[in-house]
MOPAC internal coordinates of N, CA, C and O (Angstrom, degrees):
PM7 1SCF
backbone

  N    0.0000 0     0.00 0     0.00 0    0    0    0
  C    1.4329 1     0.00 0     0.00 0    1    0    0
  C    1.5229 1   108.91 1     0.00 0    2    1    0
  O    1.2310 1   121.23 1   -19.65 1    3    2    1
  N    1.4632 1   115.25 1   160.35 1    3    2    1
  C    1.5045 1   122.35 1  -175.78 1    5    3    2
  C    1.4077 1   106.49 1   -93.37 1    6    5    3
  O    1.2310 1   114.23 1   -33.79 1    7    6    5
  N    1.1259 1   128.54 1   146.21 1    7    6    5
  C    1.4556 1   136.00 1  -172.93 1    9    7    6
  C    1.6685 1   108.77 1  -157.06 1   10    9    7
  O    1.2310 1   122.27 1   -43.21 1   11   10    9
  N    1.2204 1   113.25 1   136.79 1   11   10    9
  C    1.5853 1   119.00 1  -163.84 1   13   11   10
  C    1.7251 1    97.10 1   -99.95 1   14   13   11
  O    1.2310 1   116.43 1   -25.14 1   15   14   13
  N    0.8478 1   124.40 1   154.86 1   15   14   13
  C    1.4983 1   143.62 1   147.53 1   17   15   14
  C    1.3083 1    99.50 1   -93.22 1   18   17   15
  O    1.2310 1   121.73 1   -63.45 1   19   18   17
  N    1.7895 1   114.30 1   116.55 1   19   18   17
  C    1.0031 1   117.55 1   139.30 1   21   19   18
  C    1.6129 1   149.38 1  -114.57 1   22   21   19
  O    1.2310 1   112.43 1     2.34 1   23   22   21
  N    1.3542 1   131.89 1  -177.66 1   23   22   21
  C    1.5255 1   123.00 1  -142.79 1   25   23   22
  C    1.3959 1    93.55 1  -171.32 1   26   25   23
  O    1.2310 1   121.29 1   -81.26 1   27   26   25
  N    1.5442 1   115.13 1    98.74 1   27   26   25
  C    1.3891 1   109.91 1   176.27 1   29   27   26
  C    1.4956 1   130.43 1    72.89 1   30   29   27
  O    1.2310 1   125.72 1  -161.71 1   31   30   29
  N    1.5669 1   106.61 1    18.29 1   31   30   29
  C    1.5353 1   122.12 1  -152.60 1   33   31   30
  C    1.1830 1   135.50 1    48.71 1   34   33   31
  O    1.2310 1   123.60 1  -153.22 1   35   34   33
  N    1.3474 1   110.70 1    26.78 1   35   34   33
  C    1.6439 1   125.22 1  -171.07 1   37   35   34
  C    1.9551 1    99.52 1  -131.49 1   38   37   35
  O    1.2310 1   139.40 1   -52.95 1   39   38   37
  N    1.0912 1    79.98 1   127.05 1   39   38   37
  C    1.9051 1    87.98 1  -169.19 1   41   39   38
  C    1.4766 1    98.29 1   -74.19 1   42   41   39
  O    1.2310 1   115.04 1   -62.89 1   43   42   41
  N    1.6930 1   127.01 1   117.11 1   43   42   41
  C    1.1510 1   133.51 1   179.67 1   45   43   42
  C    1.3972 1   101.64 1   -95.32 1   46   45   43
  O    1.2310 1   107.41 1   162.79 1   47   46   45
  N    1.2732 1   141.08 1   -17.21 1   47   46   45
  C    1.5674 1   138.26 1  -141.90 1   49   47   46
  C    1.7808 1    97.20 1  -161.86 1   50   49   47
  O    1.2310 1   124.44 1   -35.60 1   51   50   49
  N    1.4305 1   109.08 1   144.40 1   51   50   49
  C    1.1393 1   129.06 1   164.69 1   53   51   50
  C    1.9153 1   107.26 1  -123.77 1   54   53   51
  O    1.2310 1   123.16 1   -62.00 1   55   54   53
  N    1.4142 1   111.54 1   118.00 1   55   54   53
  C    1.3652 1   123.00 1  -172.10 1   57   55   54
  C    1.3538 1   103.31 1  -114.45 1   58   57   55
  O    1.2310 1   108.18 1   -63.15 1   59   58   57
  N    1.7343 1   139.69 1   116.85 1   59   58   57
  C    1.5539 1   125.59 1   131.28 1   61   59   58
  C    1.5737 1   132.01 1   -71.65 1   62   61   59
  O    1.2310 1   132.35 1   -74.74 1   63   62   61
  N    1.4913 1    93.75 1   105.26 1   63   62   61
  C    1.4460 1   111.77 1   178.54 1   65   63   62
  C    1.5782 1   134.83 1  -110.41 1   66   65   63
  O    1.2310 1   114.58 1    -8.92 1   67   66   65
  N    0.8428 1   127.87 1   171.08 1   67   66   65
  C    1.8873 1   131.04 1   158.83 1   69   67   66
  C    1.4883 1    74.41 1   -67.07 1   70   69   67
  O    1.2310 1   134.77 1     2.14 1   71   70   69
  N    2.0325 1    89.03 1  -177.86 1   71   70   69
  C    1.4985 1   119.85 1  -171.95 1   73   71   70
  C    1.4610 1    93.69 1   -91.56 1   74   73   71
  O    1.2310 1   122.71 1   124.60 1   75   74   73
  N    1.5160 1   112.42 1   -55.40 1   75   74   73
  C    1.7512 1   107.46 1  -173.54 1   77   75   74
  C    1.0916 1   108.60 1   -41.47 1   78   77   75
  O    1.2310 1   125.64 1   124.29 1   79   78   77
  N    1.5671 1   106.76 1   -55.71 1   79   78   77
  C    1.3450 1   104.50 1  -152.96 1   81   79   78
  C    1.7433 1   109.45 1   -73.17 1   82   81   79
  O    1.2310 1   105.19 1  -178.44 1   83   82   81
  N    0.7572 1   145.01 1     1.56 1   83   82   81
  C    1.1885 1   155.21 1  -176.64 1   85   83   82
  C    1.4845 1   101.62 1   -91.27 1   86   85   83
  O    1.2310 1   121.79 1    94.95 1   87   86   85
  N    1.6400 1   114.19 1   -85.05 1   87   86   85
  C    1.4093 1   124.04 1   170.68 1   89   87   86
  C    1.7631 1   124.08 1   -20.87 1   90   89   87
  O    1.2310 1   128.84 1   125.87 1   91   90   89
  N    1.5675 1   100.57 1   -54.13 1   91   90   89
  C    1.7599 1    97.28 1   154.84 1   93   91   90
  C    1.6028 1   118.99 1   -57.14 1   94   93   91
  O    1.2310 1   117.33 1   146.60 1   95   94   93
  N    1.5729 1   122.68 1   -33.40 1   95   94   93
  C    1.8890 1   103.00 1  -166.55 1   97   95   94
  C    1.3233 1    81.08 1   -81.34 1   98   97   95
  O    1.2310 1   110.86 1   164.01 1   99   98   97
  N    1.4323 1   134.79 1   -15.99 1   99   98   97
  C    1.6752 1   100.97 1  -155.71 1  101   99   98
  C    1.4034 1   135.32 1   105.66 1  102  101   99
  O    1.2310 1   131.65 1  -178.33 1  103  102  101
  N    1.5072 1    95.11 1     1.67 1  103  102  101
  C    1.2041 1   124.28 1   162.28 1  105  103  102
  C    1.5041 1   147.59 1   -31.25 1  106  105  103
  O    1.2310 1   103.47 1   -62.16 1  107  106  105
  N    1.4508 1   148.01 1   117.84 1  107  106  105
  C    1.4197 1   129.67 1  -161.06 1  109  107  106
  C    1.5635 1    99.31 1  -115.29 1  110  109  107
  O    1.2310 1   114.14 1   -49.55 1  111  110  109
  N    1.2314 1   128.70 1   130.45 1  111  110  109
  C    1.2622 1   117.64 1   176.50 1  113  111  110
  C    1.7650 1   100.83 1   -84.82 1  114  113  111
  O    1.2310 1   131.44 1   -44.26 1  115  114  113
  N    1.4455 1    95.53 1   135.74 1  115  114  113
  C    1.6898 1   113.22 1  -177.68 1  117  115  114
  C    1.5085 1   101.48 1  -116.58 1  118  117  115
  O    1.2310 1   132.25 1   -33.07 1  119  118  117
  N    1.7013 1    93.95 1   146.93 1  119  118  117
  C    1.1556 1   124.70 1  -169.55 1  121  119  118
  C    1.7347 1   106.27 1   -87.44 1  122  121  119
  O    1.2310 1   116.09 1   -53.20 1  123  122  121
  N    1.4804 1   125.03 1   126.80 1  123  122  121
  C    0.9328 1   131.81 1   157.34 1  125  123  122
  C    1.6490 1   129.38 1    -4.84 1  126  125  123
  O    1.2310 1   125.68 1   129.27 1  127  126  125
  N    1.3565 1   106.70 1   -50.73 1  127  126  125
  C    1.4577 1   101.91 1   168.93 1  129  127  126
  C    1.2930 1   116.04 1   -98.11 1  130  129  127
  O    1.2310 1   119.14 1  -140.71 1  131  130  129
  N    1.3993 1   119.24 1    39.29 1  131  130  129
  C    1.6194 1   121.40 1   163.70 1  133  131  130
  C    1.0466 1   116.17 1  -135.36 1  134  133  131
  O    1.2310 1   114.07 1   -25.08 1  135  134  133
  N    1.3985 1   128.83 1   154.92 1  135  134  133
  C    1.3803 1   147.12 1   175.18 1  137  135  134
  C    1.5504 1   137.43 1  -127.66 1  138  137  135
  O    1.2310 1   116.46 1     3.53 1  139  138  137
  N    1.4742 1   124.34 1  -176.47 1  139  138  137
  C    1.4882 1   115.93 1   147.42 1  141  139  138
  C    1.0238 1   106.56 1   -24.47 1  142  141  139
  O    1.2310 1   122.12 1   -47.00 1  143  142  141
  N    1.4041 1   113.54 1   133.00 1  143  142  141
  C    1.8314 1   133.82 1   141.26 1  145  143  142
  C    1.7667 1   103.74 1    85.63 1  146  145  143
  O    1.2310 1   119.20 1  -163.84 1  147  146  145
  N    1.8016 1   119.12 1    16.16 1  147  146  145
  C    1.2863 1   108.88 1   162.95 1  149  147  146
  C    1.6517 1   102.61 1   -91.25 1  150  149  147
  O    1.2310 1   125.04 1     4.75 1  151  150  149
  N    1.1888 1   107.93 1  -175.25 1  151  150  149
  C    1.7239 1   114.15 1  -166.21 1  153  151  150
  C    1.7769 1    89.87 1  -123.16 1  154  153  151
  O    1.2310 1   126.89 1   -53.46 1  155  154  153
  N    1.1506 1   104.35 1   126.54 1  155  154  153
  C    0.9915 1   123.54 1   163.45 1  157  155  154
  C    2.0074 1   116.77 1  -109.54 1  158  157  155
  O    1.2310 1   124.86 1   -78.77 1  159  158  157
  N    1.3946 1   108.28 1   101.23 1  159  158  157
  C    1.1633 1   115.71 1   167.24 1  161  159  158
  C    1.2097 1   131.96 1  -137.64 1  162  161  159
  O    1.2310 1   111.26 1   -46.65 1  163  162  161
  N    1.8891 1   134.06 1   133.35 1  163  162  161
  C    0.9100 1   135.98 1  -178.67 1  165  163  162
  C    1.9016 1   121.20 1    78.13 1  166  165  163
  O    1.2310 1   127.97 1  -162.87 1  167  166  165
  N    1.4487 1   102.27 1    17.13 1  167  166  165
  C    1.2872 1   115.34 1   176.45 1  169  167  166
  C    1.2193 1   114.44 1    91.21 1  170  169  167
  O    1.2310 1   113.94 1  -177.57 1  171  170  169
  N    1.3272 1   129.07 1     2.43 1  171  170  169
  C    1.4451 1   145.83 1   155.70 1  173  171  170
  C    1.3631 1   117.66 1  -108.68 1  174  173  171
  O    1.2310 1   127.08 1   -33.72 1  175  174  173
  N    2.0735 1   103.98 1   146.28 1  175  174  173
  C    1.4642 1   109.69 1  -170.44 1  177  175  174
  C    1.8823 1    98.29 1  -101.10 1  178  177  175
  O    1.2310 1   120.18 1   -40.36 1  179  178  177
  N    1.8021 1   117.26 1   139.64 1  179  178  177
  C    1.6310 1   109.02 1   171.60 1  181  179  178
  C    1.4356 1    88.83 1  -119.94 1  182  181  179
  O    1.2310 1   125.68 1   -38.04 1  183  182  181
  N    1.2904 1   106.68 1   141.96 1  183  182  181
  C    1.3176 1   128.46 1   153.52 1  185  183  182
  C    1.8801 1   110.01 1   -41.24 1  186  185  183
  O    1.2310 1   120.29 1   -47.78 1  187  186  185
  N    1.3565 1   117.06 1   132.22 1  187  186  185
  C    1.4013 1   113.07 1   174.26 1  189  187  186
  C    1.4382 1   136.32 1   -67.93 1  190  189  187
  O    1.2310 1   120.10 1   180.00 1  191  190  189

């Protein structure tokens, strides 16, 4: 599955991970139509 690294609510990183392993770094699972440099805040993804 795809999972974002984020940094300031702005997704710096796209990671394929397991769920654990993700859930321990801190991981956000991202939706197909998002990428680097959208903002992820408050449990919702915005386009940049």
């Amino acid at each position: 599955m795809r999972y974002a690294v984020i940094q300031d609510e702005v997704c710096v990183n796209i990671v394929v991970a397991g769920e654990t392993f993700a859930a321990e770094m801190g991981f956000v699972e991202i939706p197909d139509a998002y990428g680097i440099g959208d903002i992820y805040r408050d449990g919702s993804w915005q386009k940049a």
